[in-house]
Each structure stands twice: as structure tokens, then as C-alpha cells.
C-alpha positions in Angstrom: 63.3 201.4 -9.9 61.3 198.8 -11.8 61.0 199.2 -15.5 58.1 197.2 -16.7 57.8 198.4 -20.3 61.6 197.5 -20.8 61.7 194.1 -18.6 58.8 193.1 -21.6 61.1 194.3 -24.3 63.9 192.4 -23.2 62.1 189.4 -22.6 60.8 189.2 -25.8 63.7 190.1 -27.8 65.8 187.7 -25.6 68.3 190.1 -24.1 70.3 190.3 -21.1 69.7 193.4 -19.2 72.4 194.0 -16.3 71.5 196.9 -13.8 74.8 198.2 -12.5 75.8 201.6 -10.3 78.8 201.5 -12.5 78.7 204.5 -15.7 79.3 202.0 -19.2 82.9 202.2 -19.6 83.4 200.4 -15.9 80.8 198.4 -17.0 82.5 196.9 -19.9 85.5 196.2 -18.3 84.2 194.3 -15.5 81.8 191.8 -17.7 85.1 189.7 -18.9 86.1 189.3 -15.3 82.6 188.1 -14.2 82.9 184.9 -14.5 80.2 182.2 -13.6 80.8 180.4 -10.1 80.2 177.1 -11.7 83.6 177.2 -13.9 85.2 177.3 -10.3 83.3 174.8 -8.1 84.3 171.1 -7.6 81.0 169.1 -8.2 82.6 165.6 -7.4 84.6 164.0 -4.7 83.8 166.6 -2.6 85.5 167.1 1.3 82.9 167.9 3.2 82.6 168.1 7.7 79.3 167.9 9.3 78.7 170.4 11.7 78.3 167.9 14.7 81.8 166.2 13.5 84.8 167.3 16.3 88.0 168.3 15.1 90.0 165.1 16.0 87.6 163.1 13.7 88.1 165.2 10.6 91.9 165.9 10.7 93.2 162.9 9.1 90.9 164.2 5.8 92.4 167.8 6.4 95.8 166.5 6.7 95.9 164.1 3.3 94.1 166.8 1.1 95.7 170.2 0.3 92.5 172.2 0.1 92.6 176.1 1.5 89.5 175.1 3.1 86.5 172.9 3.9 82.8 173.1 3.9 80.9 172.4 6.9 77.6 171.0 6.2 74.3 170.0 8.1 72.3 166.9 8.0 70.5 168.6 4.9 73.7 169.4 2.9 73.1 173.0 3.9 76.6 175.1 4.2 77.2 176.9 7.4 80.4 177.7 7.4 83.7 176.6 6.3 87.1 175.1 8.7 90.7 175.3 8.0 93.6 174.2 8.8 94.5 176.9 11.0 91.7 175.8 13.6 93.9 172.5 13.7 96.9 174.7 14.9 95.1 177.0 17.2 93.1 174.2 18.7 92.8 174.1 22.5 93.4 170.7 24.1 90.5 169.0 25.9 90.2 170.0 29.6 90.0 166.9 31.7 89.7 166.1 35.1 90.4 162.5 36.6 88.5 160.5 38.7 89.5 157.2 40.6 92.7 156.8 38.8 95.8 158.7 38.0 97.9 155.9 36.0 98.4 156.3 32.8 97.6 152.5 31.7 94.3 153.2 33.1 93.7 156.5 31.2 92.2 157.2 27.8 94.6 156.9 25.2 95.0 160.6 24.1 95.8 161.6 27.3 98.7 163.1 26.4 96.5 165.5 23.9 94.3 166.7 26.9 94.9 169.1 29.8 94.5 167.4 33.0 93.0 170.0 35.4 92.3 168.2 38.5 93.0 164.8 39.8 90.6 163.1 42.8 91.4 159.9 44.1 92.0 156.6 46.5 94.9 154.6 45.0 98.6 154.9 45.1 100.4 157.8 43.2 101.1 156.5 39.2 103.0 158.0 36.3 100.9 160.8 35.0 102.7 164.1 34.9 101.6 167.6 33.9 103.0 170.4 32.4 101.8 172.9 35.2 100.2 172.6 39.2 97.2 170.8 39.3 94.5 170.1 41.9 95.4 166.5 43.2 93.2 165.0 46.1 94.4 161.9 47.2 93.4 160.1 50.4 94.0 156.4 51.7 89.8 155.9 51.7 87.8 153.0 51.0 86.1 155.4 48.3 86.9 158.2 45.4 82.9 159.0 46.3 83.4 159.8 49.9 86.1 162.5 48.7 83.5 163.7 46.4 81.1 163.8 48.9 83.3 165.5 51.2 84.2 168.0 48.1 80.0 168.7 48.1 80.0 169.7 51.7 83.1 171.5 52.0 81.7 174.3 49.4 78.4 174.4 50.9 77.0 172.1 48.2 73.9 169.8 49.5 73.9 167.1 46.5 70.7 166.1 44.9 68.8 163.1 46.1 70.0 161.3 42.7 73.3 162.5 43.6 73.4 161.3 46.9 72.5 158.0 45.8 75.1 157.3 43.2 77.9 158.7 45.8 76.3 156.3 48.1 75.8 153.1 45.8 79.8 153.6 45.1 80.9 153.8 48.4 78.8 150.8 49.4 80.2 149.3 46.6 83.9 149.9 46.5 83.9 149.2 50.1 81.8 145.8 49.8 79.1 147.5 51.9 82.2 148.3 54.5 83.9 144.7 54.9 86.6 145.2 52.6 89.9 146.3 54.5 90.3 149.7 52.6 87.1 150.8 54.1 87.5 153.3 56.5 84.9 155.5 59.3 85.2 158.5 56.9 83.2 156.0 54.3 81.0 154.9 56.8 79.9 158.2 58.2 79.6 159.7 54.3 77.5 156.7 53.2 75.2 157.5 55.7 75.3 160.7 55.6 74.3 160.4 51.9 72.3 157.6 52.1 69.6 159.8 54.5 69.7 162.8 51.7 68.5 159.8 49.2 65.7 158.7 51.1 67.6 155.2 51.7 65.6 153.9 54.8 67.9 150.6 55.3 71.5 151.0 54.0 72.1 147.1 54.6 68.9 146.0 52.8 69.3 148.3 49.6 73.1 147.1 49.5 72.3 143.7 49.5 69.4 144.1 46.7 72.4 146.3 44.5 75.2 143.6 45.3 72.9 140.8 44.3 71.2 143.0 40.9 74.9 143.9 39.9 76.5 140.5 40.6 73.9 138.6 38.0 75.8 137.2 35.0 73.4 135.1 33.3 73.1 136.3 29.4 76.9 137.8 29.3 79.3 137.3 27.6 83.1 136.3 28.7 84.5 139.9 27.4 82.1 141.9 29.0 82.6 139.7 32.8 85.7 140.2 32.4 86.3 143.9 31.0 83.4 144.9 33.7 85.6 145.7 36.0 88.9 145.9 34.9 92.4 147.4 35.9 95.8 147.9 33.9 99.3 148.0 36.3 103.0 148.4 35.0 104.0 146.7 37.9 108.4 146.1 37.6 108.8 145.0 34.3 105.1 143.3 33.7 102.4 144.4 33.0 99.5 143.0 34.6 95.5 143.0 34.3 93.2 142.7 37.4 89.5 142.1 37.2 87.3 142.2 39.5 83.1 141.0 40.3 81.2 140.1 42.9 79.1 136.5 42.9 76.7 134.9 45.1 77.5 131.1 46.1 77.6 128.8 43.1 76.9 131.6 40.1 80.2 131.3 38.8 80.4 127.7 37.7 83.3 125.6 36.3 81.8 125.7 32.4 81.7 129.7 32.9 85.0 129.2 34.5 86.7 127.7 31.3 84.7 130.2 28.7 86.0 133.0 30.6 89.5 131.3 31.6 89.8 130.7 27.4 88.6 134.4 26.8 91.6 135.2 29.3 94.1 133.6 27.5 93.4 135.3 24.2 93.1 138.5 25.6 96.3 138.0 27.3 98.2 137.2 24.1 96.8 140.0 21.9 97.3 142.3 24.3 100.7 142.0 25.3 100.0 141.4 29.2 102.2 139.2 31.3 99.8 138.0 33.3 95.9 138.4 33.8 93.7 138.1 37.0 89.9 137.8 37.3 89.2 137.9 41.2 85.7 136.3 42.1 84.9 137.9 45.0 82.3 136.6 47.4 81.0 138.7 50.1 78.9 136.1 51.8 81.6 133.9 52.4 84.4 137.2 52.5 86.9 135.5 50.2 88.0 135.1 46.5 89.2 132.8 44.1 90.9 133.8 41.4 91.8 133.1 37.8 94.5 134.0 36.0 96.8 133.5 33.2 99.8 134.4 31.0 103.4 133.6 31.1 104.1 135.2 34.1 101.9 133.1 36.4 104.6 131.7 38.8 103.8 135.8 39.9 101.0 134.3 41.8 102.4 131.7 44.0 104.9 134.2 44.6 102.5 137.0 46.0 100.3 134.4 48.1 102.6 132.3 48.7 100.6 129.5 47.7 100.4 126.5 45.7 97.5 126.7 42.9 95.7 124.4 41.1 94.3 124.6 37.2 94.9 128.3 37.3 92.5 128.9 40.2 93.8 130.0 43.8 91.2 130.7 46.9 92.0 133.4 48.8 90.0 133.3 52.4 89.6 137.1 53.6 90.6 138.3 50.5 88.2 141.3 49.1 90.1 144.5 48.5 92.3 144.5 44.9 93.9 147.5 45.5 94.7 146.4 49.8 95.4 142.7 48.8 96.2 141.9 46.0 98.0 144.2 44.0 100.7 145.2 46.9 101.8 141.4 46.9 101.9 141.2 43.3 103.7 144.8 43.1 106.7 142.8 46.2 106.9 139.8 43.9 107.1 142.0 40.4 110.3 143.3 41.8 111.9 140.6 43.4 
């Protein structure tokens, strides 16, 4: 209890008065051994996580210090907690499922750090491998989204209207609003199937208004045209890089040809690729002409068997990369 007449005393007199549970003899021996915090705390170069940071981001710091531990801080400074270095060791890798590709040149680049749980998708059967049985759903459609959508109604799932719109705006748009070869009447069916829980009234007018908002390139650059759309192979020995976009009649003119062509070529050689492609695919005529680069480029007249001038080939018919273009390229890569 609260000693007012001795709190005074003290106060005035300048002493210390310690209020302890322990009898005086404890007492005395365990004053030498309190000693203050600040004799013990590091006040500079401190090693400090933010609560928001994620473990991959702060182990390089963990690793090159040798502190027991590390405080984790918020936006105010304010501890919360600390981490060790045990939490790197018992960390659980990141449970990922792919979508629309199952190549490793096409994956993030920690892939190998992550857990793949499921794979769902359209193209041919790559080089990732697991270390247990996984979910893999692979079928020869014109759309990963129509074996999403299929995925919906097999559990019983009606998708959203917003969801039923983006399934649909994919398959209209992998498919080339059903012209390209790959397309298939599974696509066709789901497209309109989800197109009607979306409220979309006229499938071929709202395609034509997406192809012709998506194919507008005025105000970008030549990385991001090129990087829109853009695939990695190992095909044979080479490795190869296919791009892909959509343009209406004359968009696509020969000065954006040669800024895009001279974007290719430095690409090409910083990134170690054999040979790059940019297809320019245009549905109202249903053919593409494409660009391409690298030291590899005899590749080309090989797969088309065709003669091509200033790195440009036209290619009447042509709309489907993964149908018609990379199979040929894949023959002549190992011949």
C-alpha cells in the first residue's frame, strides 16, 4: 500500500526507495545483478523487419548478420514481436496453383521454392515436375477459361456476373472471337453460356468493341507491345520468344515496325534468346506478319517454308501461336 508520508521523505532527501516481496538479505544480493537495460541495447545500426515485410525479402539481412534475433517493427517504430532464424528453417513453401501454362520458362522464377498444387491448362505438356501427385487438367481447347468454366459448373458453382465476364472476354479472346484453329464447340458453347450469366446481349458486337479497345497501341512503348503478350519455349537446343497482338488494318506502321524491330534485337541479345518473334495478327484480314530476330532466324524459313524479306514474313490464315506457329518451329528446331 501507498505511503504518502515516506514517498515525501524520500523525495526530498533524494533517495531511492525500492519496494520488493523479497526480506533484505535477498534484496541485497539481487541489486548488483539488476542491471539497467540500456548497458545491453544496440542504439545504432539497428536490424530491424517491418511487420508487412515477407520472409523472402528479409533473409539476405538474417543470413549476413549473426544476431539471435530481430525486431519486427510497425510503420510507427512500435515493436510487436521479434523473428529468428528458425522461422527461415521451418518455413512452409508457397502453395501455388498454375494457370495457362506448365513450362518452366514461362513460370516465376522461384518456382522451384513453391509447392505447385494444381495445374489447369490448353498447351502441350512442358518440363515442370513435382515432388508428389498433383491435380493436372489439361485439354486440347481453344481456352484455359472454358476449363475454368467447366470447373464452376461441375461443382455446382454459378460464377458471378463479373466472373462470367472475364471467363468470357478470355475465351473470346484466346480463340480470336472463335476463328482461330484451336477453337473448339466446347469454347463456343461456354462463351455463351457465360456470356448470358454476364448480361452480354450481342457476343459479336462486345468482341469486336474488346478486340478493337485492346488492340490500340498509340502512347506505348516498344517493351511493353512487345512484352504484352509474350511466351518463352526451349524448343531443341534454342530457345525462342513468341509475342503476340492483335491490330486493325494499318495501326502497326513501318516507323513502329523498326522501333519495335530495334527493341527486338536488344532484347534478344541481353537475354540470351536464339531467336524472337512478334506475330501481328489481324483478324479482319485472318492472317499475320511477323517480325523476328536473332541468330537463329534461318528457323523461320525453315518452319514456313518461305522466303522473307527485312525480317518480316506474312502468313495468310495464320492466327493461332500455339496451333501454327510454334509446332513448325518446334519440326525445324530439331531437324
Amino acid at each position: 500500500e501507498e505511503m504518502p508520508e515516506l514517498k515525501r521523505l524520500a523525495e526530498e532527501n533524494r533517495s531511492l526507495v525500492l519496494v520488493t516481496p523479497f526480506d533484505t538479505f535477498t534484496t541485497a544480493r539481487l541489486i548488483p545483478q539488476s542491471i539497467p537495460v540500456k548497458y545491453l541495447m544496440t542504439t545504432r545500426d539497428l536490424v530491424a523487419f517491418n511487420r508487412d515485410d515477407f520472409l523472402d525479402d528479409i533473409k539476405d539481412a538474417m543470413l549476413s548478420t549473426r544476431y539471435r534475433s530481430y525486431p519486427v517493427v510497425d510503420d510507427e517504430n512500435h515493436v510487436h514481436g521479434v523473428v529468428a532464424r528458425y522461422h527461415l528453417i521451418s518455413q512452409r513453401k508457397k502453395k501455388v496453383i498454375l494457370v495457362d501454362h506448365n513450362e518452366r520458362s514461362q513460370c516465376i522464377s522461384t518456382i522451384d521454392e513453391a509447392e505447385i498444387l494444381e495445374i489447369i491448362d490448353h498447351h502441350r505438356v512442358g518440363d515442370i515436375q513435382t515432388g508428389k501427385p498433383i491435380f493436372f487438367k489439361n485439354e486440347p481447347l481453344g481456352s484455359t477459361s472454358t476449363i475454368i468454366g467447366n470447373l464452376f459448373f461441375e461443382n455446382g458453382i454459378r460464377p458471378s456476373r463479373s466472373i462470367a465476364g472475364i471467363l468470357c472476354s478470355a475465351i473470346l479472346s484466346d480463340t480470336l472471337k472463335f476463328r482461330s484453329p484451336t477453337c473448339t464447340y466446347t469454347d463456343i458453347r461456354m462463351a455463351e453460356r457465360l456470356a448470358e450469366l454476364a448480361g452480354i446481349k450481342d457476343i459479336d458486337d462486345y468482341a469486336r468493341q474488346m478486340f478493337q479497345a485492346g488492340s490500340m497501341l498509340v502512347g506505348k512503348t516498344s517493351e511493353e507491345i512487345f512484352t504484352r503478350d509474350f511466351k518463352a519455349y526451349e524448343l531443341g537446343k534454342y530457345k525462342i520468344g513468341i509475342s503476340q497482338i492483335n491490330v486493325y488494318g494499318s495501326e502497326f506502321g513501318a516507323d513502329m515496325k523498326t522501333e519495335v524491330l530495334g527493341f527486338m534485337e536488344r532484347y534478344c541479345a541481353s537475354n540470351g534468346f536464339d531467336l524472337l518473334i512478334l506475330m501481328l495478327t489481324d483478324m479482319m484480314k485472318e492472317s499475320t506478319e511477323l517480325l523476328f530476330t536473332g541468330e537463329n532466324r534461318e528457323l523461320v524459313s525453315i518452319a514456313f517454308e518461305a522466303q522473307p524479306k527485312d525480317n518480316t514474313l506474312i502468313l495468310p490464315g495464320t492466327l493461332s501461336r500455339k496451333k501454327q506457329v510454334v509446332p513448325l518451329l518446334s519440326a525445324a528446331a530439331q531437324s
